[in-house]
C-alpha positions in Angstrom: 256.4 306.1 301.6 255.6 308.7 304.4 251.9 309.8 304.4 251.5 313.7 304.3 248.8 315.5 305.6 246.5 315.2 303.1 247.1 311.3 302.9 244.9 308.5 304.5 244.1 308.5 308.5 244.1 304.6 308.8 247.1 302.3 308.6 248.2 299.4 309.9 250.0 301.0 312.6 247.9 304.2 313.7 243.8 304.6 313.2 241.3 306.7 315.2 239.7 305.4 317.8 235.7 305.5 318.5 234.3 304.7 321.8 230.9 303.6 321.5 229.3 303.7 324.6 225.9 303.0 323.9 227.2 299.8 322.4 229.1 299.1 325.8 225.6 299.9 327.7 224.2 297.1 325.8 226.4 294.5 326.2 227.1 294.8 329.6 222.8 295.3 330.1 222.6 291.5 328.1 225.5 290.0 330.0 223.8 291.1 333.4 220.4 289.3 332.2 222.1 286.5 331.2 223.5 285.9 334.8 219.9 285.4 335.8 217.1 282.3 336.3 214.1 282.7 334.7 210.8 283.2 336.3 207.6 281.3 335.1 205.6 284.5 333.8 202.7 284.2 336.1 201.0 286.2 339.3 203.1 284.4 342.0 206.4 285.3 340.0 205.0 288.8 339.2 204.0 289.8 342.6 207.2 289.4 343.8 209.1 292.6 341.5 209.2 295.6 342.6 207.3 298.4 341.3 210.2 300.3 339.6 210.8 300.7 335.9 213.0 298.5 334.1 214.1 295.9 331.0 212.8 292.2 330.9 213.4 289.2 328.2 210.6 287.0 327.7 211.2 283.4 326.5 208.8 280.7 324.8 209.7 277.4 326.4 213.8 277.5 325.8 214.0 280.0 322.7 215.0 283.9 323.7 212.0 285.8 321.8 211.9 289.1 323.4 212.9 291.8 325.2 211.1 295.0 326.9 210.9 298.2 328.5 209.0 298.8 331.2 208.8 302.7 332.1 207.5 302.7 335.4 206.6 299.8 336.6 208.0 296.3 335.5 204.7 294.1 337.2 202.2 296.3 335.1 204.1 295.3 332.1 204.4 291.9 332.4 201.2 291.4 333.9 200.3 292.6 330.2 201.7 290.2 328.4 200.3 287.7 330.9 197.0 288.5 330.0 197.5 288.9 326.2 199.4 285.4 326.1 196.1 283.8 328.5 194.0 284.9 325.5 195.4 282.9 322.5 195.4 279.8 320.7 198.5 277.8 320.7 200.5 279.2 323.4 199.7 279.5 327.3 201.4 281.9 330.1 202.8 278.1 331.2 205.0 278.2 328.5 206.4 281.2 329.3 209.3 282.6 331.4 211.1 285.9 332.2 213.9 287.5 333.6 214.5 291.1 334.0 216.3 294.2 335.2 215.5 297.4 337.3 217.1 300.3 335.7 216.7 304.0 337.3 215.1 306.2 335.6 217.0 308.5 334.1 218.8 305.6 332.6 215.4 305.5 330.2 216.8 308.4 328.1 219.3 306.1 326.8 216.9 303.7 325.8 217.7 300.3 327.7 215.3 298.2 325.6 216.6 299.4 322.1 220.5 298.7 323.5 219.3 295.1 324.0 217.7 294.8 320.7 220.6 296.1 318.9 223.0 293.7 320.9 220.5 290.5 320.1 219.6 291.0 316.8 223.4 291.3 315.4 223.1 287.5 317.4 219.7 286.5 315.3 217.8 286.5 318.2 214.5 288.1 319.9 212.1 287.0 316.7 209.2 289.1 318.5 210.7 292.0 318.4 209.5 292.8 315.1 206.6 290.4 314.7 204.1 292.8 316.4 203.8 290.7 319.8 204.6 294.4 321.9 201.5 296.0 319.7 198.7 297.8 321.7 195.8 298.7 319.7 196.9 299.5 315.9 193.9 301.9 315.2 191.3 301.5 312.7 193.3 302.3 310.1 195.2 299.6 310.2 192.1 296.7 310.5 192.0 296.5 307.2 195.7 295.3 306.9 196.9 291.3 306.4 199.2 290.2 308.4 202.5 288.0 307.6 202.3 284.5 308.6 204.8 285.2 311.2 202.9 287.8 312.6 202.4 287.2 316.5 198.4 287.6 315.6 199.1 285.3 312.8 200.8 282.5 314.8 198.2 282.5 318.1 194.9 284.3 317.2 192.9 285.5 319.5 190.8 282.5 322.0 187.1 283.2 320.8 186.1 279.9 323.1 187.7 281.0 325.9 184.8 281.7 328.7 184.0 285.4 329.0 185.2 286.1 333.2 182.9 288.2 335.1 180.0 288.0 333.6 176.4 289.1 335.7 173.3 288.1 335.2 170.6 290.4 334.0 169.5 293.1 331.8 172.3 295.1 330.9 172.5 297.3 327.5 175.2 296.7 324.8 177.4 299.9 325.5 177.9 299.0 329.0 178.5 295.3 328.3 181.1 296.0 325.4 183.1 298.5 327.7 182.6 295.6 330.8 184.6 293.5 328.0 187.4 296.0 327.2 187.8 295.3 330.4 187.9 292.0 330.9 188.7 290.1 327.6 192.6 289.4 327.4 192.4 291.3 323.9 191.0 294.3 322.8 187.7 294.9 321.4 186.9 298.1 320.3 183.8 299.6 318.9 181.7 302.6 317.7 179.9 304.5 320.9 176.2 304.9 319.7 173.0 305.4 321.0 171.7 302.6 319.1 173.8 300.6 321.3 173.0 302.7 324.3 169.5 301.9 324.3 169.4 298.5 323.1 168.9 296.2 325.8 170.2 292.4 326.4 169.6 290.0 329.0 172.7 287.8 330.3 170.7 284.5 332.0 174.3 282.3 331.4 177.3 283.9 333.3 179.6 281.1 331.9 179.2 282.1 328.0 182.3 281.5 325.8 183.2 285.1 324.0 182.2 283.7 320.8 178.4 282.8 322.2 178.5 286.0 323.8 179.4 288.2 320.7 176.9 286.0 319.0 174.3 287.1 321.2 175.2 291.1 321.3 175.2 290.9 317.1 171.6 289.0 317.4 170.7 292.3 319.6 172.4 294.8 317.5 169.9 296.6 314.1 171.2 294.8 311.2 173.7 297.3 310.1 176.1 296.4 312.8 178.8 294.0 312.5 181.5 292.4 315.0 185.0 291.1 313.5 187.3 288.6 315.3 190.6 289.8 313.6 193.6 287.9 314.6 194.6 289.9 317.6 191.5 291.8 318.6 187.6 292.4 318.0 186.0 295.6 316.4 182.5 296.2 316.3 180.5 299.5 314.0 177.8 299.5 311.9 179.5 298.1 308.7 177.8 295.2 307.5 178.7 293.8 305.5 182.2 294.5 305.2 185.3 291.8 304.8 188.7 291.9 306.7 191.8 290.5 305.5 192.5 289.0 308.7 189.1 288.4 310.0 188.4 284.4 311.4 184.9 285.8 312.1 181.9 287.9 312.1 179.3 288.1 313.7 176.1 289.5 311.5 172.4 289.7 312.8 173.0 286.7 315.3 174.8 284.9 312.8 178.2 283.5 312.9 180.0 283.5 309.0 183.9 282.0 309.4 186.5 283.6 307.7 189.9 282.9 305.8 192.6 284.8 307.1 194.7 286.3 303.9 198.2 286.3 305.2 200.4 289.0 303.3 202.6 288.6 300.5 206.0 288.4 299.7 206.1 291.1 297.2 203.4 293.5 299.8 205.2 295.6 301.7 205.3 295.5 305.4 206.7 296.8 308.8 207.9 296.3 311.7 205.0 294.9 313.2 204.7 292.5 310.8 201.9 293.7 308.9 201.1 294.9 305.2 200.6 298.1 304.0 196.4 298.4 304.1 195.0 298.6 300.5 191.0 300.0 299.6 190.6 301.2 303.1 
């Protein structure tokens, strides 16, 4: 039977023919990064890159669990992750590795890092991607929210034991100490700016305190409405108490220390991307 115009396009003989090029982009992008060693992610490895923007894959000991975008500068980046991985439990920058890829950057229009995930995830690969391991800070709305055991903030909390670094000793007052420790803790702590804390004065005779004796400490100082929270990935701090966090390991209240239970979300919650559920009562 001959097909008329109005009959099917498609047949065993004669089809139409789509050229994905986005799709070739991202095949040819993985097959380039898979011609490559893999750097231990560390300063020695890190210093030698070149400050130009680019894609990277990250792996944990042999398993492919990433992959990245770096905008403008591929060191900044990793060095990032470097210091996010140096502040958890479970997992140390010595069990990680990279390679990566400088791309120009008008190439970043046609989004290098998504063409990998596309390519990877068809494969079952690059777990992180969608575990909230690439997460700056999430905002206060989301504190309130539990996170999925798989949650990269679920699997290697934050290091509350882990000496605080640069640390001087003296009289210092809590505003200037707590944004000294945005600074220099490998997670984020973030907290109300007050007067209260402005004016409230603390004196630092140990420079080699742990963060946990050291948040300890600033909550002793602190009137009694403030609180700190250790949630899984990152510290907040505002006058709250007391208040309970789904994800909280600890708080620090009036110079005491009360442990948590982390509640891990749900099957039947609903959650994104990042591996987190939708916030409830917040």
């Amino acid at each position: 039977m001959t097909a008329t115009a109005e009959g099917p396009e498609e047949s065993t003989f004669h089809r139409s023919f789509t050229l994905s090029i986005t799709k070739a982009l991202g095949d040819q992008l993985a097959a380039d990064l898979a011609q490559l060693t893999r750097a231990p992610l560390s300063d020695v490895s890190i210093n030698q890159l070149l400050q130009r923007p680019g894609v990277y894959q990250l792996y944990l000991h042999d398993d492919f669990v990433y992959v990245g975008k770096a905008e403008k500068s591929l060191p900044v980046r990793l060095r990032q992750h470097l210091k996010k991985i140096s502040g958890r439990r479970g997992i140390t920058p010595s069990d990680m590795t990279f390679s990566c890829l400088y791309v120009a950057e008008d190439f970043s229009a046609l989004a290098p890092e998504q063409l990998l995930i596309n390519h990877h995830k068809d494969l079952g690969e690059i777990p992180w991607n969608n575990n909230g391991f690439g997460n700056r800070d999430p905002g206060r709305q989301r504190d309130h929210t539990a996170l999925k055991p798989t949650h990269f903030d679920a699997l290697y909390p934050i290091d509350l034991d882990r000496p605080v670094e640069g640390l001087v000793a003296g009289e210092t007052n809590l505003l200037d100490l707590l944004k000294s420790l945005k600074t220099t803790l490998p997670y984020n702590i973030r907290y109300a700016k007050s007067g209260d804390l402005e004016s409230t004065k603390l004196a630092i005779t140990d420079v080699e305190l742990s963060t946990d004796a050291l948040l300890k400490s600033v909550s002793a100082a602190a009137s009694g409405g403030w609180q700190i929270t250790a949630l899984g990935g990152y510290v907040v701090m505002y006058e709250e108490n007391p208040t309970e966090y789904a994800s909280a390991s600890r708080y620090y209240r009036g110079g005491e220390v009360v442990h948590g239970v982390p509640r891990f979300a749900s099957e039947d919650e609903g959650t994104g991307d990042d591996g987190s559920s939708t916030p409830t009562g917040s």
